[in-house]
C-alpha positions as CSV (number, residue, x, y, z in Angstrom):
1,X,-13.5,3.7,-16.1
2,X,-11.3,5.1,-13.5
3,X,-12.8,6.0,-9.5
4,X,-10.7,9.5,-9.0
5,X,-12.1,8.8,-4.9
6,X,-11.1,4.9,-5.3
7,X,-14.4,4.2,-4.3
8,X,-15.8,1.7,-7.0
9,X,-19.3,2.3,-5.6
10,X,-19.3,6.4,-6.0
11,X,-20.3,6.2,-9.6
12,X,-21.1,10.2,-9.8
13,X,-20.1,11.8,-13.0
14,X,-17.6,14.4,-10.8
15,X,-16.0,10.7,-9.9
16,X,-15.8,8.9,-13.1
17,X,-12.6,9.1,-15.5
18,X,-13.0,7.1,-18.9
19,X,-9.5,5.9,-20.1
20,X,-8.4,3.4,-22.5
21,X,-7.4,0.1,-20.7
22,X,-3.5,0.9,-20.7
23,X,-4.3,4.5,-19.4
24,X,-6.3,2.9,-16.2
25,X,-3.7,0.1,-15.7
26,X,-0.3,2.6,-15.5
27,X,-2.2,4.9,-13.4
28,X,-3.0,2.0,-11.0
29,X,0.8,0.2,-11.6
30,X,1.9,3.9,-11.1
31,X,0.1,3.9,-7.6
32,X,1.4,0.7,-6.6
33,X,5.0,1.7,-7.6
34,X,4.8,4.5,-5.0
35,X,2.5,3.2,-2.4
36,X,-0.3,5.2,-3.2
37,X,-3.0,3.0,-1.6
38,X,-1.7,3.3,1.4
39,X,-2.9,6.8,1.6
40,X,-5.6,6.1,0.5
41,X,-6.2,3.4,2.6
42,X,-5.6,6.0,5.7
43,X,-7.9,8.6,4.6
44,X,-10.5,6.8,3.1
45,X,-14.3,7.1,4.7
46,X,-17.2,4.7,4.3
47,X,-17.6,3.1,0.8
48,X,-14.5,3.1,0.5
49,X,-12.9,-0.5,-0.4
50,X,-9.1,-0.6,-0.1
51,X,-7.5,-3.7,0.7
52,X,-4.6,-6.0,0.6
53,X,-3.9,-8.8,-1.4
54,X,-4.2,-12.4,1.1
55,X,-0.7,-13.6,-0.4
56,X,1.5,-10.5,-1.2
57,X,0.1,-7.2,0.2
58,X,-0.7,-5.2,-2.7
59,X,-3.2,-3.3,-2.5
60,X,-6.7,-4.1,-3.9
61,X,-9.0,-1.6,-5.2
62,X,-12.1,-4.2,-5.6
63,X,-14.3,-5.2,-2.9
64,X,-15.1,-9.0,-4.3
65,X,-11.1,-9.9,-4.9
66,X,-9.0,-11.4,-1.9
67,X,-5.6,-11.4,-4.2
68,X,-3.9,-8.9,-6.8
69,X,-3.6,-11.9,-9.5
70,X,-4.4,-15.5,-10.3
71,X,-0.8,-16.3,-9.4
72,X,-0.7,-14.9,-5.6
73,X,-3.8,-17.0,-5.0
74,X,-2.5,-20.4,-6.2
75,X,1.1,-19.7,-4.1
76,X,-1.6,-18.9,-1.1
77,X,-3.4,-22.1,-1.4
78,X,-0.6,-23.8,-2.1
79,X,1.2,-22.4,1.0
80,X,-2.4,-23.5,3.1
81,X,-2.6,-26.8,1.8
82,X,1.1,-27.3,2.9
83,X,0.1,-26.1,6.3
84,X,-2.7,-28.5,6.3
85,X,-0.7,-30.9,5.6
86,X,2.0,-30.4,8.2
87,X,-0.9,-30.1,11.1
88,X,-1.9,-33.4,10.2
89,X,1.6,-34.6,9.7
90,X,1.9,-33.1,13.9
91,X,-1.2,-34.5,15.0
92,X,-0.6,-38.0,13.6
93,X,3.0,-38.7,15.8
């Protein structure tokens, strides 16, 4: 099911799409490819969730994920837990 408005909350049936899984992942690889979320991260209004991924900056169509993939959020806590590690490494000399 695809959000024509990228809002994942407006579930009206003027704003629903049904595609096979392939069909909803190019259009959203499509919109990556191009930038798309960025414009519709500026002209958005309320409800709408468009976001950026903690580790890499792609955009995030889904208001409960922080990251794009499994692997962007490992390489971000690894790159935390190094950071950690170096404060402590600082604070101990």
């Amino acid at each position: 099911m695809h959000h024509l408005n990228m809002n994942p909350a407006d579930n009206r049936p003027e704003n629903l799409l049904v595609l096979e899984k392939g069909q909803h992942t190019k259009i959203h690889n499509f919109m990556r490819r191009y930038d798309l979320y960025s414009v519709f991260e500026e002209i958005a209004t309320d409800g709408h969730i468009v976001k950026k991924c903690l580790f890499c900056d792609e955009y995030i169509v889904n208001e409960n994920k922080k990251f794009c993939s499994i692997e962007c959020r490992r390489k971000y806590e690894e790159q935390k837990k190094g950071e950690q590690n170096d404060q402590q490494n600082e604070a101990s000399v």
